[in-house]
Backbone bond lengths (Angstrom), bond angles and torsions (degrees), N, CA, C in turn:
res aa  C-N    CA-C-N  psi(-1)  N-CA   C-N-CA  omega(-1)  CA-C   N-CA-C  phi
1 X - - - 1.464 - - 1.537 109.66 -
2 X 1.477 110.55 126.95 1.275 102.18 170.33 1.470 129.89 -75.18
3 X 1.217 124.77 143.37 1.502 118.59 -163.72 1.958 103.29 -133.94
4 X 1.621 80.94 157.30 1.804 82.72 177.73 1.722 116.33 -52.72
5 X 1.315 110.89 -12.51 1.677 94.50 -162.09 1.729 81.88 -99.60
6 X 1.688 142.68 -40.06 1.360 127.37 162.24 1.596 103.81 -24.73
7 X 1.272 119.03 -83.84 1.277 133.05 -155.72 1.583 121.48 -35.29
8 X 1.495 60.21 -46.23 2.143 78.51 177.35 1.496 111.62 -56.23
9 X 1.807 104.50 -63.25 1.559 100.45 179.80 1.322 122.67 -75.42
10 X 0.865 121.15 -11.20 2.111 133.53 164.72 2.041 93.87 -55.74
11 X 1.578 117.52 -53.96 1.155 107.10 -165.75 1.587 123.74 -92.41
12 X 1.770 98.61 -6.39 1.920 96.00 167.82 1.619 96.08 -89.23
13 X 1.443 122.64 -26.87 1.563 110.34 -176.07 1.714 102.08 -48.79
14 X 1.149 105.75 -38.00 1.807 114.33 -155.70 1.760 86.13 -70.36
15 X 1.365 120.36 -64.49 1.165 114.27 162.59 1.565 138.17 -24.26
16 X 1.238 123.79 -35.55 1.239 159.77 -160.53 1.420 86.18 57.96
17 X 1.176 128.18 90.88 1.579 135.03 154.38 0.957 114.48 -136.14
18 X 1.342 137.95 164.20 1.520 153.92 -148.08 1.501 106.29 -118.94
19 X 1.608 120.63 135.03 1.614 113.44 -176.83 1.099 94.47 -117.15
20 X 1.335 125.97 95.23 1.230 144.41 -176.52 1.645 106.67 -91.77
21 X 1.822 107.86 174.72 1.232 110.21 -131.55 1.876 79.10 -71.44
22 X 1.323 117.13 -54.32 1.787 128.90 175.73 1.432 112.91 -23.15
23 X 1.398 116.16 -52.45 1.725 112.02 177.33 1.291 103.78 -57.37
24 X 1.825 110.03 -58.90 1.387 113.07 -159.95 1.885 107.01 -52.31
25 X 1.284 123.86 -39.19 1.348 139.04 168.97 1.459 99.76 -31.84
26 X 1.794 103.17 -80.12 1.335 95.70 176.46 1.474 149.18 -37.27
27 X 1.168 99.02 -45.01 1.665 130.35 178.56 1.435 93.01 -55.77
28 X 1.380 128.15 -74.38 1.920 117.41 -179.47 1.001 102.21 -62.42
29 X 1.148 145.02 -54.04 2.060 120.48 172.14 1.242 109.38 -30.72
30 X 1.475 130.35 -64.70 1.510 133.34 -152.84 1.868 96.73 -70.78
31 X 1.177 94.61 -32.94 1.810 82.44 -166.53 2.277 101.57 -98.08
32 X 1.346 89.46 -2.18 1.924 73.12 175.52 1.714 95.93 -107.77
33 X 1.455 142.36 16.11 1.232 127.67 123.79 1.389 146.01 -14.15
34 X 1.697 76.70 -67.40 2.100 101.25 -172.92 1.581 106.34 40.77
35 X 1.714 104.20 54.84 1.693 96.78 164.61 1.656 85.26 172.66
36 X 1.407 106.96 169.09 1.576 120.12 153.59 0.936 116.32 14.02
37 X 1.604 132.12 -177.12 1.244 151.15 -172.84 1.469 118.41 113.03
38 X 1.489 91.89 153.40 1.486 90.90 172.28 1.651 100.66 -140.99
39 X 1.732 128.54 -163.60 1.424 114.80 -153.86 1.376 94.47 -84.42
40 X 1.730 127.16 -23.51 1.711 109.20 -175.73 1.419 107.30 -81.29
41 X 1.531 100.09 -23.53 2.250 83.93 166.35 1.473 119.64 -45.12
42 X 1.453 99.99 -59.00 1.738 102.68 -172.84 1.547 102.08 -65.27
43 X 1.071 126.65 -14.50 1.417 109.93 -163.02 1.764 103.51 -88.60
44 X 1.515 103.78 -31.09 1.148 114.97 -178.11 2.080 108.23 -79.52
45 X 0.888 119.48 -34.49 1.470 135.76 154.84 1.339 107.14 -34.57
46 X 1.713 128.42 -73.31 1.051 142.91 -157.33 1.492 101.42 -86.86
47 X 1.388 125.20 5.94 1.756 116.79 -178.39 1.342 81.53 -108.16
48 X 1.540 127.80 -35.82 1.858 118.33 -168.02 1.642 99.97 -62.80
49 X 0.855 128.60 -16.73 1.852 117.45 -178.88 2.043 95.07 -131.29
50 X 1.030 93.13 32.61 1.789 106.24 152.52 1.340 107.79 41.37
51 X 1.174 104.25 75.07 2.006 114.69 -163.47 1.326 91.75 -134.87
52 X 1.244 106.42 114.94 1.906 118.32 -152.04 2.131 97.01 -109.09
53 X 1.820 76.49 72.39 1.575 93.96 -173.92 1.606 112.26 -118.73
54 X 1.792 118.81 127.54 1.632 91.37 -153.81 1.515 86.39 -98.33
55 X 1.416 99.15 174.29 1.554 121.54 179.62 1.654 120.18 -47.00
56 X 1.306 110.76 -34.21 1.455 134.29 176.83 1.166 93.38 -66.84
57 X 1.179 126.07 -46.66 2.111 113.47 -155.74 1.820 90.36 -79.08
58 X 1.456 121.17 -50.07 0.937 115.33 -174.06 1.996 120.41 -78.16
59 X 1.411 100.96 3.94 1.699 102.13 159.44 1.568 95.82 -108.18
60 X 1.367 123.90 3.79 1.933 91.57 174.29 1.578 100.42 -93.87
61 X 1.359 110.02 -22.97 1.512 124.55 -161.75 1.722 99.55 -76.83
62 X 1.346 121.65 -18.20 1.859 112.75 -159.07 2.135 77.31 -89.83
63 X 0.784 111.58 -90.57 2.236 100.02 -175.07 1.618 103.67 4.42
64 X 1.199 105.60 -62.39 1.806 122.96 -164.17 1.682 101.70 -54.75
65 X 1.520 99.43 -48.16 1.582 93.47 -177.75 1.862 111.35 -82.23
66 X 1.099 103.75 -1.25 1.599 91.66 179.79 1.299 97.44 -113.22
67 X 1.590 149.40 -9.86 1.386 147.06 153.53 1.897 102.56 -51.79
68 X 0.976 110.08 -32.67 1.238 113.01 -145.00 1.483 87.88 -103.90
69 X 1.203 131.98 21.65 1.920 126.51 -152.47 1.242 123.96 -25.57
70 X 1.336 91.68 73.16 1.834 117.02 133.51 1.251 129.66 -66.66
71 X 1.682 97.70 -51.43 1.375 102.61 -167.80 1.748 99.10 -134.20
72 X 1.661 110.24 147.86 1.708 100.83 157.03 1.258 107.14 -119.17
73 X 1.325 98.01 175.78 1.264 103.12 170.57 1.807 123.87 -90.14
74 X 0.950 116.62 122.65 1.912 98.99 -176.20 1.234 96.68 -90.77
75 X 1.430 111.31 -154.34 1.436 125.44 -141.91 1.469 108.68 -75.50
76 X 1.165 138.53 150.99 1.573 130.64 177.84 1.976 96.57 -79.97
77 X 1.281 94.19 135.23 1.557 114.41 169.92 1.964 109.02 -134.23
78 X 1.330 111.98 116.51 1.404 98.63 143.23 1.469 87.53 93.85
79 X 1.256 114.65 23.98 1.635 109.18 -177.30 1.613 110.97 80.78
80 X 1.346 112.18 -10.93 1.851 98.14 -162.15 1.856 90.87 -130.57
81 X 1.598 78.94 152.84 1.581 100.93 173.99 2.067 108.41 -70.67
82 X 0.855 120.09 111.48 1.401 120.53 166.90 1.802 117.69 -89.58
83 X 1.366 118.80 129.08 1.416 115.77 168.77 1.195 107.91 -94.82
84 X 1.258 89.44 -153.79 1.938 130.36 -178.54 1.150 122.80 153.42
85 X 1.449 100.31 144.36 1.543 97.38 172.79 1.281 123.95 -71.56
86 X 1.600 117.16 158.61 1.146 139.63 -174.46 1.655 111.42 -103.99
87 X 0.994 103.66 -59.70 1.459 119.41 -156.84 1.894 108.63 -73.71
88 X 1.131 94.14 125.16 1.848 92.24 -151.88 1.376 122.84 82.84
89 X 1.255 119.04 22.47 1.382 106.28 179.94 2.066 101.22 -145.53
90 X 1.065 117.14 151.49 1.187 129.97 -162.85 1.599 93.97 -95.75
91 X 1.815 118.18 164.32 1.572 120.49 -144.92 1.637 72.98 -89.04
92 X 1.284 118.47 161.06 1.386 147.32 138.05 1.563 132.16 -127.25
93 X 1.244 116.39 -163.98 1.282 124.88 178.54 1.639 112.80 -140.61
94 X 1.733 109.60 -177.32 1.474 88.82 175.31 1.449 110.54 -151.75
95 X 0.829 139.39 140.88 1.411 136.81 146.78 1.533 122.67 -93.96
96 X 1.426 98.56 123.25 1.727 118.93 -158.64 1.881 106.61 -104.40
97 X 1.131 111.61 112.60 1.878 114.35 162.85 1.450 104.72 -56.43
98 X 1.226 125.35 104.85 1.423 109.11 132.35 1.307 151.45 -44.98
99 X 1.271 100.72 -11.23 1.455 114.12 -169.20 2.053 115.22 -95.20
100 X 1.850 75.36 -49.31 1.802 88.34 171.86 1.640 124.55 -120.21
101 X 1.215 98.01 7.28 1.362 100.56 169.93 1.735 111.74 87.09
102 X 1.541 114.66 -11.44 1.561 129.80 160.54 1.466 105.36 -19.86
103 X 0.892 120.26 133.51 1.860 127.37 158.05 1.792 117.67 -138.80
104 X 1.204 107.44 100.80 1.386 141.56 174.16 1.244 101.58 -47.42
105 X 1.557 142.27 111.61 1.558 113.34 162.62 1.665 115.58 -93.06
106 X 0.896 131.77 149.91 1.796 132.18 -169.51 1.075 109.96 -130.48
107 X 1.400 131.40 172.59 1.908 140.25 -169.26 1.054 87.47 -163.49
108 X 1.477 142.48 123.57 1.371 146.08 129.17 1.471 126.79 -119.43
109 X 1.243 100.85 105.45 1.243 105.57 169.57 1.270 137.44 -45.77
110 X 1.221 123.08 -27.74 1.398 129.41 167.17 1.560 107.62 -62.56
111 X 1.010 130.36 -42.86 1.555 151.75 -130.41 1.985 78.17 -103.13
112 X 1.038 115.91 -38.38 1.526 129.80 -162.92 2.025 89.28 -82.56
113 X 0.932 113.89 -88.53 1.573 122.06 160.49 1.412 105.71 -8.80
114 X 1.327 121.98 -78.27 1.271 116.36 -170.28 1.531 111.64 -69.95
115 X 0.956 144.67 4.16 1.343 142.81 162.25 1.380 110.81 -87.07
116 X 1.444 124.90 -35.41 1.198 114.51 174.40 1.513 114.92 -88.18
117 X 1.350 125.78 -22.44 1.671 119.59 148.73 1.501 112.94 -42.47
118 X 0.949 124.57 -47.88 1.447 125.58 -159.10 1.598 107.95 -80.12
119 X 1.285 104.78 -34.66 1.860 115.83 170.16 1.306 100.06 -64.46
120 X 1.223 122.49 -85.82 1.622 125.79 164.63 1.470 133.88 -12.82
121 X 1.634 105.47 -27.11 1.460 103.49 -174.07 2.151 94.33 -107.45
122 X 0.876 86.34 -6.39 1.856 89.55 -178.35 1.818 96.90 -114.38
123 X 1.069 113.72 27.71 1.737 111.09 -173.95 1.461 103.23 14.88
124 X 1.621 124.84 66.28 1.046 125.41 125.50 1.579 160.78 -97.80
125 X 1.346 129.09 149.23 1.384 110.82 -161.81 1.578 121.14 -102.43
126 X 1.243 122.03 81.09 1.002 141.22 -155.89 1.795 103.30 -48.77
127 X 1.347 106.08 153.54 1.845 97.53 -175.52 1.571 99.02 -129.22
128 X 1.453 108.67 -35.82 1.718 110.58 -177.24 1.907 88.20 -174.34
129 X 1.552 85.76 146.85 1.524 104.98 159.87 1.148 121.89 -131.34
130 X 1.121 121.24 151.08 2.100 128.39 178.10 1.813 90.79 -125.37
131 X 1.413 104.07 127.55 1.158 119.64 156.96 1.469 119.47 -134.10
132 X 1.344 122.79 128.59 1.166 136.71 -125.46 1.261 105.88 -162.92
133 X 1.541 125.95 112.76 1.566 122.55 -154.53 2.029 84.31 -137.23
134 X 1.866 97.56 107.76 1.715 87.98 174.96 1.915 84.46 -92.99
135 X 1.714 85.64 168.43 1.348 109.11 171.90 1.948 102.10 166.25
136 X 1.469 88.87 -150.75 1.413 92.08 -162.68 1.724 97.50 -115.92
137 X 1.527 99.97 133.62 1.770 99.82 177.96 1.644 116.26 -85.12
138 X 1.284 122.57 156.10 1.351 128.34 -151.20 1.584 93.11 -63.54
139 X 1.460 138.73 -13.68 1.405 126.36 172.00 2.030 110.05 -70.67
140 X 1.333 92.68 -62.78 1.542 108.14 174.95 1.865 125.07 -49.27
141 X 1.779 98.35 -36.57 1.423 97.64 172.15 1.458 112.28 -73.61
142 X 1.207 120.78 -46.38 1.844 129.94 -177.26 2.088 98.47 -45.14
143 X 1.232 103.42 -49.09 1.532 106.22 -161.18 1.947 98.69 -83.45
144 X 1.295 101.75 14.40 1.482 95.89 -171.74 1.578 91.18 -110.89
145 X 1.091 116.29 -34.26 1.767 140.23 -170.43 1.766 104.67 -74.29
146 X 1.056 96.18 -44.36 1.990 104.60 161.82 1.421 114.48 -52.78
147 X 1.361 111.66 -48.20 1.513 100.83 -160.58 1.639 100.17 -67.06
C-alpha cells in the first residue's frame, strides 16, 4: 500500500533530497492531526514531547509537503497560512471564522456540479479548486449581535 511517508520519499528522491529523520518527524505530526494546522501548531506539538526541531526546518519542510500533495494549503485566515492533509482524505470545502479561527469543513454537491458546468461551458480543464467562505461562525456572530 502506498502511504504518505512512501510518497514523500519517492518525491525528495526525485528532488534529489534526503528524508531525513526531522521531515519524517514532521510528516507523522501533519498526518496524526487529521484536521487544520498551521507550521507553529506542529512546531508547538513537536516541543510538547521535546523534539529538538527548529521552526525553520519545519517552514522549509511545509512547500515540500504540499509539492509533493500530501498536504494543501487552504484559505489564509488571521494573517497565517492554514493546511491539511490531502492524501487519504476525500475533496471538501470550508467555511472559515474570522473572528476565531473556526474552520467548518462542507461537501456540496451542487456547488461540485456547478463548477463542472462552468469548466465545460468555457472548455476548461479544471486541475483543483479551494472554495473558501470567511465570515463569522454561529458562536462569534451571536456575541457580535449582543454588543
Amino acid at each position: 500500500m502506498f502511504s504518505p511517508e512512501n510518497r514523500f520519499r519517492d518525491y525528495l528522491k526525485k528532488k534529489g533530497l534526503k528524508f531525513t529523520p526531522e521531515r519524517r518527524l514532521i510528516l507523522k505530526k501533519v498526518f496524526s492531526l487529521h484536521g487544520h494546522f498551521d507550521a507553529d501548531k506542529i512546531y508547538d506539538e513537536m516541543h510538547k514531547k521535546n523534539r529538538k526541531l527548529s521552526r525553520a526546518t519545519i517552514y522549509r519542510t511545509f512547500p515540500l509537503l504540499v509539492e509533493s500533495n500530501l498536504v494543501k494549503e487552504t484559505l489564509r485566515c488571521q494573517k497565517r497560512a492554514n493546511y491539511e492533509p490531502v492524501f487519504g482524505y476525500s475533496h471538501h470545502d470550508h467555511l472559515i471564522c474570522i473572528n476565531c479561527g473556526r474552520v467548518i469543513e462542507f461537501r456540496n454537491d451542487l456547488i461540485e456540479h456547478l463548477q463542472e458546468k462552468v469548466c465545460k461551458k468555457y472548455r476548461f480543464e479544471p486541475l483543483e479548486h479551494r472554495l473558501g467562505i470567511k465570515g463569522y461562525c454561529q458562536k462569534c456572530a451571536g456575541k457580535r449581535q449582543r454588543r
